[in-house]
N, C-alpha and C positions, 0 to 999 in steps of 0.2 A: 163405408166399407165395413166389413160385416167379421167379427175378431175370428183369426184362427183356433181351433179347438186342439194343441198338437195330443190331446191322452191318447186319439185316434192313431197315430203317426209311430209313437215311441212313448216306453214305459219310464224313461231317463234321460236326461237332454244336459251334455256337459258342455259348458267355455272350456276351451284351452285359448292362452294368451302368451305370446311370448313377451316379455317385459327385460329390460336393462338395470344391472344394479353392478356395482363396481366392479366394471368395465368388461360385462359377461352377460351372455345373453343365457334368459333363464326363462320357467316356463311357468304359468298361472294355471290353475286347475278350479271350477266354479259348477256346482251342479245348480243351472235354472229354472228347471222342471225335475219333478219327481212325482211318479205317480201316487205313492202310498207312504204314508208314514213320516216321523218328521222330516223337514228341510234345511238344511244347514245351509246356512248364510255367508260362511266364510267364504275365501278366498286363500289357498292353499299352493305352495311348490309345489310342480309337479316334477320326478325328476328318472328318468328311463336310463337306467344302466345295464350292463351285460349279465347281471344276477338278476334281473327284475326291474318294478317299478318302485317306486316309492312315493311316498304323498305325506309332504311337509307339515311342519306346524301352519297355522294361521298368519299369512303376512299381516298381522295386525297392525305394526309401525307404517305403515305405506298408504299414501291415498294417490287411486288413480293408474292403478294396476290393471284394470280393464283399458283402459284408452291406449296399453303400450308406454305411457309416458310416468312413470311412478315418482310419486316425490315421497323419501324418506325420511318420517318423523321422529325416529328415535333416537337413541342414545349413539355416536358412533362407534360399533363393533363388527365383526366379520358375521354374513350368511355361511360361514362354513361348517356344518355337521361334526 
């Protein structure tokens, strides 16, 4: 099978992920394609309120954020802003 080309398709290609962390569902933000320019690797909150969007730090404590099932490796403290 012969790989998809998506630059044709779309000039930016985002994950959204919802993901669980104490005891709240929350939202992952991941660009996988990008046509130009650098690409950032992280994996970031994503978080939609009535003022706007917002776009978190790095969940860098967590592995497994993509699968929905995240395991927290840091320090125990609050996600709250």
């Amino acid at each position: 099978m012969a790989p998809i080309d998506l630059s044709f398709l779309a000039d930016n290609v985002l994950l959204l992920r919802y993901f669980e962390t104490e005891g709240t569902i929350r939202k992952a933000l991941s660009m996988v394609k990008k046509r130009s320019g650098r690409h950032e690797h992280t994996i970031r909150e994503f978080i939609v309120q009535s003022g706007g969007v917002q776009v978190g730090a790095p969940l860098s404590n967590f592995t497994g954020v993509l699968t929905g099932t995240p395991v927290y490796q840091g320090a125990a403290k609050s996600m709250e802003a």
